[in-house]
DOLUM-7017 format. One record per atom (N, C-alpha, C): residue in one letter; x, y, z. Coordinates in steps of 0.1 Angstrom, whole numbers, plus 2048, in hexadecimal, padded with zeros to 3 digits. Atoms other than C-alpha are relative to their C-alpha. Layout:
<sites>
AXYZ;...
</sites>
This chain:
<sites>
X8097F4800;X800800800;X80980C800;X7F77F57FD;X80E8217F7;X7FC80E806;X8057F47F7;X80E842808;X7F38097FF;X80E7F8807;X7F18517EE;X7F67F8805;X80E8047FD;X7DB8357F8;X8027FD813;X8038037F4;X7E283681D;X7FB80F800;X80C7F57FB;X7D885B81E;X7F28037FC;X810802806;X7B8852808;X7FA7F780D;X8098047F5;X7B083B823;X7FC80780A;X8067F27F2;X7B4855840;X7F380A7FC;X8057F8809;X7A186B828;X7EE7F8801;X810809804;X77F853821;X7FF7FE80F;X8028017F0;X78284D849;X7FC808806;X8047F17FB;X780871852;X7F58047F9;X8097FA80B;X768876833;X7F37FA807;X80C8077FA;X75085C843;X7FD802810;X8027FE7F1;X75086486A;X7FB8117F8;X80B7F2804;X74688A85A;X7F47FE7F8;X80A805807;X72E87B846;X7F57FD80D;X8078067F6;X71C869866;X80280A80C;X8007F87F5;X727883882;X7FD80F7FC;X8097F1802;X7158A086F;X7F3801802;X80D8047F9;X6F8893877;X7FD80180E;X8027F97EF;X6FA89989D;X7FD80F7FE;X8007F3802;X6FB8BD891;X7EB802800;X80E804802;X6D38B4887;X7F67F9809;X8068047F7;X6C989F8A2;X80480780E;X7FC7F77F7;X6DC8B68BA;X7F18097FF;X80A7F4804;X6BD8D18AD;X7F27F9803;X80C8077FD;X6A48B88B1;X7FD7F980C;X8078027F1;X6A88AF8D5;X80080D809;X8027EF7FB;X6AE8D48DD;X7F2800801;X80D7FD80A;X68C8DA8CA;X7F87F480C;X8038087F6;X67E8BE8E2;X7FC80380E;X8017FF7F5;X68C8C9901;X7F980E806;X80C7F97F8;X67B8E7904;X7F58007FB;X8098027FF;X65F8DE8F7;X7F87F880B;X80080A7F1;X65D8C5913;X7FD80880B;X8017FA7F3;X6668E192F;X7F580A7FE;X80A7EF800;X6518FF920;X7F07FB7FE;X80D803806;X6348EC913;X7FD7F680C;X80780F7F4;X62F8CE92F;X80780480A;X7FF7FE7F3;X6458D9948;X80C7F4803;X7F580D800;X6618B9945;X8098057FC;X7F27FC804;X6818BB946;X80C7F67FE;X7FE80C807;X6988A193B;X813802801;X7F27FD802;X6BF8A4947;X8067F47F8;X7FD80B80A;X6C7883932;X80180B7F1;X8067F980C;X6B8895913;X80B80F7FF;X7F57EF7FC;X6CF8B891E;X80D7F97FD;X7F0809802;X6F289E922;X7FB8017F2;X7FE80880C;X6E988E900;X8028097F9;X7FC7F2809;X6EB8B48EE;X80E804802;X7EC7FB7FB;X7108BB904;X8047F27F1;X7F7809805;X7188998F5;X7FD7FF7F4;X7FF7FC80F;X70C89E8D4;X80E8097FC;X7FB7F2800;X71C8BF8D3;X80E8017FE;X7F18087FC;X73F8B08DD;X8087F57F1;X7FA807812;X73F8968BF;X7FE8097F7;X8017F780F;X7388AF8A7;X80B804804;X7FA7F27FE;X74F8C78B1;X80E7F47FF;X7F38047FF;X76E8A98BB;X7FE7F47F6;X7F880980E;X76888F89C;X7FD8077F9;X8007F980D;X75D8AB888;X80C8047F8;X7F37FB802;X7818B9887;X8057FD7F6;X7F5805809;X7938A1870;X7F88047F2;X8057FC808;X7788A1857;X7FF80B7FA;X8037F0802;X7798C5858;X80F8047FD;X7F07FD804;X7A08C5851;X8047FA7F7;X7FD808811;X79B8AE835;X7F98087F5;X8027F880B;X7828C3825;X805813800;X7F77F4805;X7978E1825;X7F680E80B;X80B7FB7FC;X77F8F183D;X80380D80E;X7FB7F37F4;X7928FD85B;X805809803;X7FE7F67FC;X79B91B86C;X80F8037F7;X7F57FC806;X7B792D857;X8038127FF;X7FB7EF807;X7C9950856;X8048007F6;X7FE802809;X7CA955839;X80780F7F9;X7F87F480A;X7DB974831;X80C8047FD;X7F2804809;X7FD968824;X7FA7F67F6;X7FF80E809;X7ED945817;X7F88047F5;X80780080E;X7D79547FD;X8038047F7;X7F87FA808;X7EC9667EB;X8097F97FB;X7F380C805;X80794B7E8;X7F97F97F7;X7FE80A80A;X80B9317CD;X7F77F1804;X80880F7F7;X7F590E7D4;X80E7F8802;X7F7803801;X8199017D1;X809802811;X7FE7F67F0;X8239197F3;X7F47FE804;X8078027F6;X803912803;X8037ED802;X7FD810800;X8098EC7FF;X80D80180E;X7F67FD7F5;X82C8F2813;X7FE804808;X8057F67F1;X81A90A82D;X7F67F3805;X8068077F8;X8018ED833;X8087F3803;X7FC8057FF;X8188D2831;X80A802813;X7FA7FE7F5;X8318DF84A;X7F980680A;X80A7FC7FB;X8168F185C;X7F67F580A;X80880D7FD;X8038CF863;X80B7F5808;X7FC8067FC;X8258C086C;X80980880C;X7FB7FF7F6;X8328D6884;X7F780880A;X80A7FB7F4;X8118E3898;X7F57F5803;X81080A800;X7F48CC88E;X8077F0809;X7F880E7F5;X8098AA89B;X80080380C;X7FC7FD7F1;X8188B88BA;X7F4803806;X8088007FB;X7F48C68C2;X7F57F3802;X80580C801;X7E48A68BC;X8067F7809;X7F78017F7;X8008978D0;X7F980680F;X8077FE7F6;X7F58B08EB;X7F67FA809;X80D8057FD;X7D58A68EC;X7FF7F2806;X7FF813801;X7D78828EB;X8077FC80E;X7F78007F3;X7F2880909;X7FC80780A;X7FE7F57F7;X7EA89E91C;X7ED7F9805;X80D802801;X7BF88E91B;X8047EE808;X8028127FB;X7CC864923;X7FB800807;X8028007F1;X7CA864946;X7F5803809;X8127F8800;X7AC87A947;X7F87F57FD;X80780A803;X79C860934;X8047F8804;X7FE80C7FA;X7AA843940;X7F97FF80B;X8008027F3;X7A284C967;X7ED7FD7FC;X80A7FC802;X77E856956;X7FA7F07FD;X806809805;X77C831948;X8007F880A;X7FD8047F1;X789823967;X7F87FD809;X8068027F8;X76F82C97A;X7EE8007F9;X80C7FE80C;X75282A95B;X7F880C803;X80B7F37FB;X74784F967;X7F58047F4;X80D7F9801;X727857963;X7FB8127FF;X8057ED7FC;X71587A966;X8007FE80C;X8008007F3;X716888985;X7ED804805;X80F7FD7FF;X6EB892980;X7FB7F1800;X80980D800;X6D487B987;X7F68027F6;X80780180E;X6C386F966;X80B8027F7;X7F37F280C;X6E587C954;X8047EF7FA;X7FB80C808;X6F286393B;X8117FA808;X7F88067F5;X70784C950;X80D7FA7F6;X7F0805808;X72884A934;X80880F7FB;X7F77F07FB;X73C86C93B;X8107FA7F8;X7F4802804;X758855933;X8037FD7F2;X8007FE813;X74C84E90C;X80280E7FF;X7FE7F1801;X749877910;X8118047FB;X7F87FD7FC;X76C879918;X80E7F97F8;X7FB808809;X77A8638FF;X8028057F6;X7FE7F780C;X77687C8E3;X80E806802;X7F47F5800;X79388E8EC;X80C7F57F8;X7F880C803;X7AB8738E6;X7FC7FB7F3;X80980480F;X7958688C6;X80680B7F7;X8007F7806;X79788C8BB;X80C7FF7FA;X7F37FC7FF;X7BB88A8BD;X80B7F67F8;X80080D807;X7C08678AD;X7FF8077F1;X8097FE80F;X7AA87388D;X80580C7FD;X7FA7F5803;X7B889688C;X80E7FF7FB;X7EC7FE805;X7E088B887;X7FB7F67F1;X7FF80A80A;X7D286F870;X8008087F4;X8047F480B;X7C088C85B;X80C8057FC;X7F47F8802;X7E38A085F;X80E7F87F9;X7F680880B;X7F6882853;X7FF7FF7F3;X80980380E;X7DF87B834;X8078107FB;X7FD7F2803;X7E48A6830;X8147FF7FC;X7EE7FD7FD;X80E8A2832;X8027F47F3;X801809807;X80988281F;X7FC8087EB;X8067FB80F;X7F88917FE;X80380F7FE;X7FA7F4803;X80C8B3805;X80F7FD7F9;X7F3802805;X82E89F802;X7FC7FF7F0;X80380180A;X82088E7E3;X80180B7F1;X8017F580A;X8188B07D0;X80F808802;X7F27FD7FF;X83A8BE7DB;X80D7F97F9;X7F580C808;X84D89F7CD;X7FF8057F1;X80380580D;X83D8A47AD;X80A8117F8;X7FC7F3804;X84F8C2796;X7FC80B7FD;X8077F37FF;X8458E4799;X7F58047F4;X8037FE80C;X82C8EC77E;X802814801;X7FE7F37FC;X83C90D773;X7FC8027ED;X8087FF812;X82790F74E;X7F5805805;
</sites>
């Protein structure tokens, strides 16, 4: 297997968890939409139904990332890289991805274990009564995020070397 089709796999991996975890974005809106209908209209209140929106909220936001760094989507200053060459932004994302996005990913991932580990350790629950009793699935994103985010950043360094290898098109 060579390096093009290991970053296609990263790539269809990240493509499909955004495919399936943009939909929390939608059911996120519809147990909102629920919950106060529930408190304003009947007077119920439902802290299960309240967690399941955090925890929505959480996957979107920590598996959305990769997917969102595959489709070219995130946060960028851009007022050197638009003016440059696709040639010089290739290099600014490549090295870019290889000396911030890793080590933060890194961060993450290390600086979060232990957190989650102690969290799985003890299978914490919510501390509310009615509250979704798996705090430690919650907590597990982070580590996930940080997994699928370097993979994305490899796939990115991966198919940045690639176009760099190849010779300049200067026609």
């Amino acid at each position: 297997m060579g390096w093009a089709s290991i970053a296609q796999q990263i790539d269809r991996l990240n493509a499909a968890i955004g495919r399936v975890v943009a939909n929390a974005a939608l059911l996120m809106a519809l147990i909102t939409t629920g919950i106060v209908v529930m408190r304003y209209g009947f007077g119920q209140g439902s802290i299960g139904a309240q967690e399941s929106v955090l925890y929505l909220h959480a996957t979107l936001f920590m598996l959305g990332a990769a997917p969102t760094l595959l489709a070219d989507k995130h946060v960028r200053v851009d007022v050197f890289y638009r003016v440059v060459s696709e040639r010089r932004q290739t290099w600014v994302n490549t090295i870019g991805h290889t000396a911030f996005t890793l080590p933060f990913c890194a961060l993450i991932f290390f600086g979060s274990y232990a957190y989650v580990a102690e969290s799985w350790y003890i299978l914490e629950g919510s501390p509310d009564p009615g509250g979704i009793p798996a705090v430690f699935l919650l907590k597990t994103l982070m580590p996930l995020l940080a997994v699928l985010l370097a993979l994305q950043a490899i796939s990115q360094i991966i198919k940045g070397l690639i176009v760099l290898s190849e010779a300049p098109d200067n026609g």
